[in-house]
N, C-alpha and C positions, 0 to 999 in steps of 0.2 A: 357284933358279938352279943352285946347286952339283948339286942330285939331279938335273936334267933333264942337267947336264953329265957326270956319271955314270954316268947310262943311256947315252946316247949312247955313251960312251966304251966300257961294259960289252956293246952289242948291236955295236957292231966289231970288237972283240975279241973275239965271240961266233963271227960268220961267218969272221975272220981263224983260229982255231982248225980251220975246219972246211972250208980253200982254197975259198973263197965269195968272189967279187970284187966288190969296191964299183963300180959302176958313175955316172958323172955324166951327168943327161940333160937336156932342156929344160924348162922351167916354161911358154913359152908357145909355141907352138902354131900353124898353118894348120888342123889339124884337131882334133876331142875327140869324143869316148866321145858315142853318139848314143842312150844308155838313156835313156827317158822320163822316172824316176825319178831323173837325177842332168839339173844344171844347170850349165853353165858360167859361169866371168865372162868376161866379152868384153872384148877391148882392141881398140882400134884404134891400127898401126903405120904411120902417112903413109899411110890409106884404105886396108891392105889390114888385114881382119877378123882377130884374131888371139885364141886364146882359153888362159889360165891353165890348166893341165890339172889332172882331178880325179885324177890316179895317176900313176903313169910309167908304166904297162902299155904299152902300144900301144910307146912307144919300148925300153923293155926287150925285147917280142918281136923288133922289128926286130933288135935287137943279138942276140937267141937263134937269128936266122933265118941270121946271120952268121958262128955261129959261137963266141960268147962261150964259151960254157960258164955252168957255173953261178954265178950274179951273183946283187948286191941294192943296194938304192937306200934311202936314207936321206935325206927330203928335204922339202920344202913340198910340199905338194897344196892343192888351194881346189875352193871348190862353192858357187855363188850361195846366200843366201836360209838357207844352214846358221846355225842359232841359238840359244842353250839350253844347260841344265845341261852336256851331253856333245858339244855343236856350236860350231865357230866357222866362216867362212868359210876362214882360213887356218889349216892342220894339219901337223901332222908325220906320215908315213907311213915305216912299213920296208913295203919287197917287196921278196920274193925268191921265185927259180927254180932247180929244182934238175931236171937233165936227168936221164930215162929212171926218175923217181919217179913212185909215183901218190898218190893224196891221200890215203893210211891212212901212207904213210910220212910224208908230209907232216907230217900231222897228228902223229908221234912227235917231230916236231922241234921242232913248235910248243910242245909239251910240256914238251921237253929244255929250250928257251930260258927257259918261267914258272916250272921247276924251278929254274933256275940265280936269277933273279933274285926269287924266291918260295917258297924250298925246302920250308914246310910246306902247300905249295898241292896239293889232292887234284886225281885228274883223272878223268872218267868219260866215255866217250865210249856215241853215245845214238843210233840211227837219226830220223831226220825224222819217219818214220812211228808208231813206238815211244812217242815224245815227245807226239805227238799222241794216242796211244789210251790213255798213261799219263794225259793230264789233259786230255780232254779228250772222248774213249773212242769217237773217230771216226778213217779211215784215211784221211788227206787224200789219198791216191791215188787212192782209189777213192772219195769219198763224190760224191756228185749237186753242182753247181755251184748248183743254187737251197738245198740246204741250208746248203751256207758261209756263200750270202748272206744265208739268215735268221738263219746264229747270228753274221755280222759289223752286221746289224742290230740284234741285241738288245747286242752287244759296243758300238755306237757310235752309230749313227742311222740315220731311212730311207732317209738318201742311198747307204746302201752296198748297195739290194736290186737296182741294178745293176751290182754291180763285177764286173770279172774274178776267174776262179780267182786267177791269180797273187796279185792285191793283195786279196782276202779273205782267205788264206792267208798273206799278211804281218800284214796288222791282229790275225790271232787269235792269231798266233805273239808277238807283240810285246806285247799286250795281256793275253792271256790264261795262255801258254806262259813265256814268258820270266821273267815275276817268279816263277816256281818252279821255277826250275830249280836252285837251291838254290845254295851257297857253293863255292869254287873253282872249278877250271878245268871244263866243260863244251864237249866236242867235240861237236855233231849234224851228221851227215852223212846223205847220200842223199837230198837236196831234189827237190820236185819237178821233174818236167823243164819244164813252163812258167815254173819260175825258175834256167833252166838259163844265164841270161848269158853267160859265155862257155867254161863248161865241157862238157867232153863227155857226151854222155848214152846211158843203156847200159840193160839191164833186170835186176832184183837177181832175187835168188835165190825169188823168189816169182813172178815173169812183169809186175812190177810197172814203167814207164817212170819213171826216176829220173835225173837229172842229178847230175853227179859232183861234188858240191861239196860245200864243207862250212863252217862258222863256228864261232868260238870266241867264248865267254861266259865272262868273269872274275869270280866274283861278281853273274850276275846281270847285267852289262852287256857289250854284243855288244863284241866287243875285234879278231875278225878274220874275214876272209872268203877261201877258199880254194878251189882248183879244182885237175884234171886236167883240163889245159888242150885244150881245142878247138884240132885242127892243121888241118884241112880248111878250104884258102880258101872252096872253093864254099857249105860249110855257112854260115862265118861271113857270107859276101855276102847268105844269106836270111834271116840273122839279123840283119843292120843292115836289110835291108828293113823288116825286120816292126818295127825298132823305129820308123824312120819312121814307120806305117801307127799306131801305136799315140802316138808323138807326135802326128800331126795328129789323133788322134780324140780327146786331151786339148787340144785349143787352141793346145801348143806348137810355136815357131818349127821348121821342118826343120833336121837338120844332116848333111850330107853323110859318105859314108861314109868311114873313113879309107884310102885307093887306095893309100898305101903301106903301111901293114898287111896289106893283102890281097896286095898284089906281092911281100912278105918270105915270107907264108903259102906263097902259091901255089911260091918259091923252096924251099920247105922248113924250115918250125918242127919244131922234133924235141919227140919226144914228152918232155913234162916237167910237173910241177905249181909253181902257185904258189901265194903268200898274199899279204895285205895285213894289215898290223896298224897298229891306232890308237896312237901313239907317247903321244901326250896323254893317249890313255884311260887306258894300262895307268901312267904316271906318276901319274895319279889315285888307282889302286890303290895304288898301292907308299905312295902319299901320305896312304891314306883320306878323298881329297880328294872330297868333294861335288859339287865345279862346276871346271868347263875353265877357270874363271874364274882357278882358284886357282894352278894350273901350267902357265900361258902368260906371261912378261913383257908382252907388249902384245899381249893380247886385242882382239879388236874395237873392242870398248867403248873401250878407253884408247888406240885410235892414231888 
């Protein structure tokens, strides 16, 4: 309790050093993030549908469409069904936006923060594609969609010999990639652009289609997730489509798109990047804690 009270107190005074405004926002919700891959918890507030959000995201842009300036939120986030050594439903999230940055500046900062509270922590940052042909000796941009999914078959079972690019490309990154990516901090950037969420997508120095994002690995475990954020309403509006389109083709319930997101977009979001980082995870680290179990006061399990 003292160390998680400490971080806290040390990632405030992290942003306060650096005129980064704390920003307070909602926890629940009329709308939530409609990526296939994340799950709400649902409340109901006197019969209207109300849902715990999985970030601040969506309410932070609003406030960046406004005018904020450069903000960060320190706070609970929740995600149905989350469980396990590095999962709980209920988490601690920092995000932050830094205006007229793009994600390699981003990415120094993230740096600067693991340095201050991890000073002998190495850092190597690694392209997406690099990562892949260093271990694995295929260019996930270009390789054929039935080849991923032979090697996400032999990586798992034969249920994967119809998966999408995107999610072969997750299983082999997480299964395969990930556990060697060796000790400190690891930056990989330039993800493919069918895992481009809500970042901008551009084409790199080879003619290759790459979304501008990027994740941080602390040891071996993914710790944050970062973007050159996507400003274009109209883009965003085809991109909640498609997530629709790709909800109903997993079973899962629709969820409408967030209409005041896109009304702030459409007003003007200034070009800016952001992150997310797992507040729990990296207290794990500092802790060499094993399990979420160990530095949460009331885990799942115990409330």
């Amino acid at each position: 309790m003292r160390q998680r009270s400490q971080l806290l107190a040390e990632l405030r005074r992290f942003f306060a050093q650096r005129q980064v405004m704390e920003v307070d926002v909602p926890l629940l919700s009329t709308a939530t993030v409609s990526d296939h891959n994340i799950d709400s918890i649902v409340a109901d507030n006197a019969g209207v549908t109300g849902y715990l959000q999985t970030s601040p995201e969506y309410f932070m842009k609003r406030l960046l469409a406004a005018g904020s300036g450069d903000i960060f939120s320190l706070g609970k986030a929740f995600r149905s069904g989350e469980s396990g050594s590095r999962h709980n439903p209920e988490f601690t999230l920092l995000e932050w936006y830094r205006c007229g940055w793009d994600e390699h500046q981003l990415m120094d900062e993230v740096a600067e923060l693991i340095a201050m509270l991890l000073p002998e922590t190495s850092v190597r940052r690694i392209s997406y594609a690099d990562v892949f042909l260093e271990h694995l000796q295929i260019d996930p941009h270009l390789v054929e969609l039935s080849s991923l999914q032979s090697l996400a078959v032999t990586a798992s079972s034969p249920a994967w010999a119809e998966e999408t690019r995107a999610n072969c490309l997750d299983l082999l990154f997480s299964v395969l990639v990930e556990p060697q990516l060796g000790d400190g901090l690891v930056l990989v950037y330039d993800y493919p652009a069918c895992q481009s969420a809500l970042a901008k997508c551009d084409d790199d120095s080879q003619g290759r289609r790459i979304s501008r994002r990027f994740e941080a690995f602390l040891n071996r475990v993914e710790l944050a997730n970062g973007y050159c954020e996507l400003t274009d309403a109209q883009e965003q509006a085809a991109r909640f489509d498609e997530d629709q389109r790709l909800r109903q083709q997993s079973g899962k319930c629709a969820v409408a798109a967030d209409n005041r997101l896109l009304a702030a977009m459409h007003a003007g979001l200034p070009e800016c990047a952001g992150v997310a980082i797992g507040v729990d995870r990296l207290l794990m680290q500092i802790d060499a804690a094993d399990s979420i179990d160990q530095v949460i006061p009331f885990s799942w399990g115990r409330c």
